[in-house]
N, C-alpha and C positions, 0 to 999 in steps of 0.2 A: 504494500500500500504506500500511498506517498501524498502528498499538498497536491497534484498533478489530479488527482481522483477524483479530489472535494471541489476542485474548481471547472472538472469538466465534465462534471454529472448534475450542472445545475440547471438543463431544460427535461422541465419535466414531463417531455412529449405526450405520449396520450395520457399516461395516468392525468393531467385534470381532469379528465374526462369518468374518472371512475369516482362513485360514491363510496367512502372512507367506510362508511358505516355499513356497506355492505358484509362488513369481514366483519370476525370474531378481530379482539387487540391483546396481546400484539398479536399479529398476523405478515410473513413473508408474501407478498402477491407478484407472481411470475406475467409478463405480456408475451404470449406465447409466439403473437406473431411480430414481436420485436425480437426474439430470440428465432424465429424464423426468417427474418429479413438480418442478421447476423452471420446465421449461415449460408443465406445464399451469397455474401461476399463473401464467406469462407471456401464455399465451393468453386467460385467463380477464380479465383486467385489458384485453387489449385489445380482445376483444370488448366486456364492460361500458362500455369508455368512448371505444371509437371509435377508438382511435389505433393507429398502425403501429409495431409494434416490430421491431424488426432485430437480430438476432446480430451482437457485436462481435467479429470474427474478432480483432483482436489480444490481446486476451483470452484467446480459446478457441476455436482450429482443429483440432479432432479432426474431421476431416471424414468418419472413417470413422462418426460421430454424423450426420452431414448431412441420412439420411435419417427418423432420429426430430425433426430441430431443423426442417427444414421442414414437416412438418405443424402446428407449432405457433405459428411466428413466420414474419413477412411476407418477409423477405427477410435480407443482411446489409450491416453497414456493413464499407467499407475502407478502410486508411488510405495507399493507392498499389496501383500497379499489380497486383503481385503478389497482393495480398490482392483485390483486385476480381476477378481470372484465376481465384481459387479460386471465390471467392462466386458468379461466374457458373455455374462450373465442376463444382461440387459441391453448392452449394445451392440453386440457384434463387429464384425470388422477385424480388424489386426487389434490387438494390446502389446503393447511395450511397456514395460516396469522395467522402473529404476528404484532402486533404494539404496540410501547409507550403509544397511549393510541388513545381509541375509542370515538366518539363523538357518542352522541345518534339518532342524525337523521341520521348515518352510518350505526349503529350495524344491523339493518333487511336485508343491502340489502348485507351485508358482511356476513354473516349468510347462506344465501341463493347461496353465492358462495363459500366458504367455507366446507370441510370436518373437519379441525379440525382449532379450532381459539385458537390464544393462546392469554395469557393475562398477564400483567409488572406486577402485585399487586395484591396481594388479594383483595384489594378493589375493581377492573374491573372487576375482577374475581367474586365476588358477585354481583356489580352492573349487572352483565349479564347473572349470571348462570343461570336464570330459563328460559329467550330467548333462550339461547343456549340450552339446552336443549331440551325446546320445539322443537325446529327443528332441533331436533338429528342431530347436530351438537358435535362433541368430543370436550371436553373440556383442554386444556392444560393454565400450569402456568410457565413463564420463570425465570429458577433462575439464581444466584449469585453464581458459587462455593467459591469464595471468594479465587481464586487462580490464580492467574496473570501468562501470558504466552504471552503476545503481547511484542511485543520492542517497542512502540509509544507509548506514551498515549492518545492520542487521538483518535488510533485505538485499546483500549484495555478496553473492557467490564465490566472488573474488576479490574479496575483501584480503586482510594480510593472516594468514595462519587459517586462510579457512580450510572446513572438511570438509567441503565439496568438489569432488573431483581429483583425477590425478593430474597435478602439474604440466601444461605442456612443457616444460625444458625438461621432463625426465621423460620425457617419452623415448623408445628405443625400437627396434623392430623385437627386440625380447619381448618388451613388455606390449606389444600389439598381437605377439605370437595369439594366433587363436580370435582375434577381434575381427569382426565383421563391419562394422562400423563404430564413429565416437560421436556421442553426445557431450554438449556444451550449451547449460543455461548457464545467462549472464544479464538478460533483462528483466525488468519489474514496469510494468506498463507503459511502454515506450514505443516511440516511432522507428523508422525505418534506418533512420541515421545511426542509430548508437548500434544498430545490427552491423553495418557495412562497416563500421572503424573496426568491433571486434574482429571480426572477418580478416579486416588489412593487418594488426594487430597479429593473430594467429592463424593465418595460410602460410607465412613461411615457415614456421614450425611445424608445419603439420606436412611440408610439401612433399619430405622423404618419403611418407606413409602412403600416402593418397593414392597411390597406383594399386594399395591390396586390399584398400576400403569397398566395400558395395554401398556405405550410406553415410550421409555423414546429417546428424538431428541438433538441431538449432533452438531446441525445448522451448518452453513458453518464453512469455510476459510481453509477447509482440500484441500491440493494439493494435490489429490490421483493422477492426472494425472500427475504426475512429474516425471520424469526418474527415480529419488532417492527414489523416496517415499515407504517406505515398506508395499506394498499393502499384503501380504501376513500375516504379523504381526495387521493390518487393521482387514483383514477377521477373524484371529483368536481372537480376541478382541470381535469383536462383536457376533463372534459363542459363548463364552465365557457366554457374558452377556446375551446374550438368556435363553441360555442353566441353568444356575445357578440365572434367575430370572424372569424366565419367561416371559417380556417381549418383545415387538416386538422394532425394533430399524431403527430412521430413520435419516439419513444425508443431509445437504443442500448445496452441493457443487454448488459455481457460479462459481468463476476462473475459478474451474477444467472445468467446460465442455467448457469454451474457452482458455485454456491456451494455449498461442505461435498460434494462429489461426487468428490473425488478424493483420495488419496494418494500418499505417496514412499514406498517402500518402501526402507530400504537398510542395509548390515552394520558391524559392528563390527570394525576391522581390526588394531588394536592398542590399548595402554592404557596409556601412556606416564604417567610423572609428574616435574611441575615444582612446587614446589609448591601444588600442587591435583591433583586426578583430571584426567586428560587420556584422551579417546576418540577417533582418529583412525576417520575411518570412508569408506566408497565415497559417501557425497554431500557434494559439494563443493558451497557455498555460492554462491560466484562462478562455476561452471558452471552447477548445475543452479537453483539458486533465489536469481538476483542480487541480488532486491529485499531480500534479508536484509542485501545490505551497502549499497544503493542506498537504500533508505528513509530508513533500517533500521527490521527488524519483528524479531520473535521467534514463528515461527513453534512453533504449539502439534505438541507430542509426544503421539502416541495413549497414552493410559491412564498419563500423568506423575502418579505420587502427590503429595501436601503437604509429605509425609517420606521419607527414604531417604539413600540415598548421591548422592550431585551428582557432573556429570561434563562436564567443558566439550569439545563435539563442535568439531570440527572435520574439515576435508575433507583428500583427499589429495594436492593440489596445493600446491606451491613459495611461494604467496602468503600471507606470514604473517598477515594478513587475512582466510583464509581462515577463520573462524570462526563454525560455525551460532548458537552458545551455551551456556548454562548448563543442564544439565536432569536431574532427579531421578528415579532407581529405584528401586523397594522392596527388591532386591537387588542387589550388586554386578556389575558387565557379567563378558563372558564373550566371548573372543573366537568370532567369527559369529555374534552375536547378531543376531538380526533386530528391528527397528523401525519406526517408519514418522510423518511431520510427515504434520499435518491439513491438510485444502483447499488443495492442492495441483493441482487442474487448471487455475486459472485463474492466468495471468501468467506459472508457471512453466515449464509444458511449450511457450509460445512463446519464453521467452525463455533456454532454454539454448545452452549454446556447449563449446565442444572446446580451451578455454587449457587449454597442458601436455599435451593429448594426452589427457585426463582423459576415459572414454567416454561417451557420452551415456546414460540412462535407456531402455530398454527402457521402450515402450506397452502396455498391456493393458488389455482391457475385463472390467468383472465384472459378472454381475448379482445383484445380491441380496437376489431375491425369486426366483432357480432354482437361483440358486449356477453359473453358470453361466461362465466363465473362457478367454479369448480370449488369444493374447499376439497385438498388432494390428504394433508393428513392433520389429522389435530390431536396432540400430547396431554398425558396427562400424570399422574401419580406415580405409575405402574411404569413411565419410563422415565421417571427421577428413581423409584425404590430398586430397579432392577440394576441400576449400573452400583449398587451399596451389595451392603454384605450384613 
């Protein structure tokens, strides 16, 4: 996540058009064919230029999508077992998993969902080449270009000392023995530019290799679906690298196939004052949208004016940290107010949780271009008391 997020998820396309009060609160609401008008530029980009794109389930697992996201994209990427079970499970296509590292009573049944498995180290890399092999399974190695492009470090792969990936200056034809291709994430929602430096960055390192590659995977955080984003300059990149190295090329966009496609919907539960306007409300920041304290970002508010009354939200959990932010109404709140934070499907709906007992969001799908209104799953007791002991 990044300030890049909060400042460009602030048109709130069709959801004005949706009443708030339709949903249970909180409540996530998917626009099904905003997530379908996502992929058809995902498609479109990989037809134009050859390359295989994959759904990054850690990103965005509404699987009850599964069936619109596989006609448009090749397969998904996953980041462990679990997420490969689904990708197999639910979407079909090719899966690739990658993980920091594999445990041994994993690797058979990850193998067995898996098209191509990647590996942190040469060391997993040989602790598992001959499995993988055996069950012709493709082998991949994720490297290190060793070329920084995140603004966060904590969202930046190539940061100094990190454990993502093996180094390219240690790379050797030893340590490729047995690799089929290499992957290298290095972006966090970013345009087309920070792609093409890495690239110039590490091609010459990679140049010795390249003739025993079949593929070489550029993993997410690309916002191809971005208004700005120079998909055109994209397509001739990877026509490029085909063309002049024979290999096949494949991308893992998450954002992009829900970017601006979702919402939080959630209430106004009191309005407490310290000095300042205080709004306690049903979405908690560290439940349901961690990256607000984890980035931190500032997630945009549907239809926030320039001017108004200011009201610093917070959620209703015990963590005095728990604060979404600062954010401006034309009128004073009112307790049950209904609202709702922009772009919202992606990152958040995978990465809520149940500290303090705090409920989880209610799923629903919308569509809006029939107006049409789904609620997909709604939580309760039984999935806070089941993840306890």
């Amino acid at each position: 996540m990044s300030d890049m997020m909060a400042t460009q998820a602030g048109d709130a396309g069709a959801f004005r058009d949706l009443d708030l009060s339709r949903v249970p609160s909180p409540c996530f609401v998917v626009d099904e064919k905003a997530v379908e008008q996502n992929l058809s530029i995902l498609s479109e980009v990989a037809e134009r230029s050859g390359a295989h794109i994959l759904s990054a389930l850690k990103a965005f697992s509404m699987f009850a999508l599964a069936p619109l996201i596989r006609q448009h994209v090749g397969g998904t990427c996953a980041s462990g077992i679990f997420e490969a079970r689904l990708g197999r499970e639910e979407y079909g296509g090719e899966v690739a998993t990658f993980c920091a590292g594999y445990k041994d009573q994993d690797i058979n049944e990850i193998l067995t969902l898996s098209d191509h498995i990647i590996f942190n180290s040469p060391a997993q890399k040989n602790r598992f080449l001959a499995k993988a092999q055996s069950a012709g399974v493709q082998v991949g190695l994720r490297i290190n270009p060793e070329h920084s492009e995140g603004e966060i470090p904590k969202y930046d792969p190539c940061a100094p000392c990190s454990r993502l990936g093996t180094p390219a200056s240690q790379l050797s034809f030893e340590v490729l023995n047995g690799v089929d291709g290499v992957h290298m994430h290095t972006l966090c929602e970013q345009g087309f530019e920070p792609l093409q430096r890495t690239w110039t960055a590490v091609e010459p390192k990679l140049a010795p290799y390249l003739g025993q590659l079949k593929w070489l995977n550029f993993g997410g955080g690309h916002h191809i679906t971005r208004d700005d984003y120079d998909r055109d300059a994209l397509i001739s990149f990877i026509q490029g690298i085909r063309r002049k190295h024979g290999v096949e090329v494949y991308l893992e966009p998450g954002e992009a196939v829900a970017l601006d496609a979702g919402i939080l919907v959630g209430e106004i539960l009191d309005l407490p004052m310290n000095g300042m306007n205080l709004a306690i409300t049903d979405i908690s920041a560290t439940c349901h949208m961690p990256d607000v304290i984890e980035a931190p970002y500032r997630p945009a508010l549907m239809g926030e004016p320039e001017t108004g009354t200011t009201y610093r939200l917070g959620g209703p959990s015990c963590l005095a940290g728990d604060v979404i932010g600062d954010y401006t109404w034309t009128n004073p709140l009112e307790i049950g107010q209904r609202f709702a934070f922009l772009d919202q499907a992606h990152y958040s709906m995978v990465k809520t949780n149940t500290f303090n007992g705090v409920p989880l969001p209610t799923i629903a799908l919308w569509n809006s271009e029939t107006d049409d209104l789904k609620i997909i799953k709604q939580f309760g007791y039984d999935d806070f008391k089941d993840r306890l002991s």
